[in-house]
C-alpha positions, 0 to 999 in steps of 0.5 A: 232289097236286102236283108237288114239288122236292126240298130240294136243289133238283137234281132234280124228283120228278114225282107221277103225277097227270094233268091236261088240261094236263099229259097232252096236252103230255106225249103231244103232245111224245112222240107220234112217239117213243111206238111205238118207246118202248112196244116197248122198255119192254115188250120186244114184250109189248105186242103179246101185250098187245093181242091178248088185250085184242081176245079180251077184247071178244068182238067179234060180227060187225056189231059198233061199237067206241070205242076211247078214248085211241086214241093211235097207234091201235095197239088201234084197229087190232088191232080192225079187223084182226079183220074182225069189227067193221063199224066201230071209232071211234079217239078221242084228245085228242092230235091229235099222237097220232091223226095217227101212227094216221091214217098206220098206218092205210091198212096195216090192209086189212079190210071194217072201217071205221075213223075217227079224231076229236079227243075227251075221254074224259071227255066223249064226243061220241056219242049214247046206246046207241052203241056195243056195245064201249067199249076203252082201252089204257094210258089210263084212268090218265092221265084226271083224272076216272076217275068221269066217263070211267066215266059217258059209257061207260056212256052211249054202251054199248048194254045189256049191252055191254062195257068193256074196259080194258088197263092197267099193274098191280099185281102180286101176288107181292112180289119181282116186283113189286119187279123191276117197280117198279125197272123202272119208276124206272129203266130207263123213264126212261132209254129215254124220255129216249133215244128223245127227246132228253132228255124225261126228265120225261115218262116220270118221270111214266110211271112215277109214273102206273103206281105211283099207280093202282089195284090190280085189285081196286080198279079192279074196284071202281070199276066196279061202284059207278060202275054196271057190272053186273059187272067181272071182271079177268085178269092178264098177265105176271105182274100187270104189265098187267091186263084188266079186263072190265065189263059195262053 
């Protein structure tokens, strides 16, 4: 799928399939607006978002997070904040992105060890059996090679260690998913547009991205045949967002 213009040639119709280089320009360019944007948009759901996302890791105390596509670092955070973990590795491809979490991060005062690293999810730079959880929030649809990123969380997962992924959904009930949908056309764009001046196209691909990607069962899916022994998901608030939870 490609980028298409409308026959009248007014107004570009953005598809919502990532690419390397259209995904690091697009968080590059957003990166000091994205905080305030994610309040906005999910109107301080978010934050409910993340915290039963960290309940989802089961964390253990000693336990070694990689939170991937960390961006401003905000699940990275909320992991180190549980004082549970001995350490939490943030990595993003957009330095643009970590250096907003680098500068939250000196507020997060526990005995957890928090680092930041320029990486690809696609391609991670950790050796095997690494880590005992593996989180994502709202990333996963924005990589081009979801097989790829399943593989290399699988590599670096120690055994029966667990993926936690927060992502936009799908949600079951027609009418709700048709507010959401009009949401999402609409009013995401809008705000996007406002907090930065006028970079509506990033968040038109926002939007397409969230409505083109897989349905829970079909994430679920994926999981599985990509070699997890078990993937089970829960929705929140109403299936806009789901946790997916898959177990090496």
């Amino acid at each position: 799928m490609s980028d298409k213009t409308s026959t009248a040639g007014k107004h570009e119709v953005v598809s919502g399939e990532p690419t390397t280089e259209r995904v690091r320009g697009i968080f590059g360019r957003i990166a000091e607006s994205y905080d305030a944007f994610n309040m906005m948009s999910s109107m301080g759901f978010d934050r409910g978002w993340r915290r039963a996302a960290v309940r989802a890791t089961q964390l253990t105390p000693g336990s070694s997070v990689l939170d991937i596509c960390a961006g401003t670092g905000d699940l990275a955070l909320a992991i180190a904040a549980r004082g549970v973990a001995k350490r939490v590795e943030a990595t993003d491809f957009s330095p643009e992105m970590l250096a907003v979490a680098m500068r939250k991060a000196p507020k997060v005062a526990t005995g957890t060890e928090v680092a930041f690293s320029v990486a690809d999810a696609q391609a991670l730079p950790f050796g095997d059996a690494s880590f005992d959880v593996v989180t994502v929030a709202f990333g996963v649809r924005n990589l081009p090679d979801r097989a790829a990123n399943f593989r290399e969380v699988l590599r670096v997962l120690r055994p029966g260690g667990r993926y936690v992924i927060l992502e936009f959904s799908t949600p079951g009930w027609a009418p709700w998913r048709a507010v959401y949908h009009l949401y999402l056309g609409h009013i995401i764009p809008l705000l996007g547009s406002l907090l930065t001046r006028g970079d509506r196209t990033s968040f038109e691909y926002l939007n397409a991205s969230i409505r083109s990607f897989p349905d829970q069962g079909s994430l679920a899916r994926e999981l599985k045949h990509a070699g997890f022994t078990s993937a089970e998901w829960k929705n929140l608030t109403g299936g806009i967002v789901a946790i997916h939870s898959a177990v090496k």
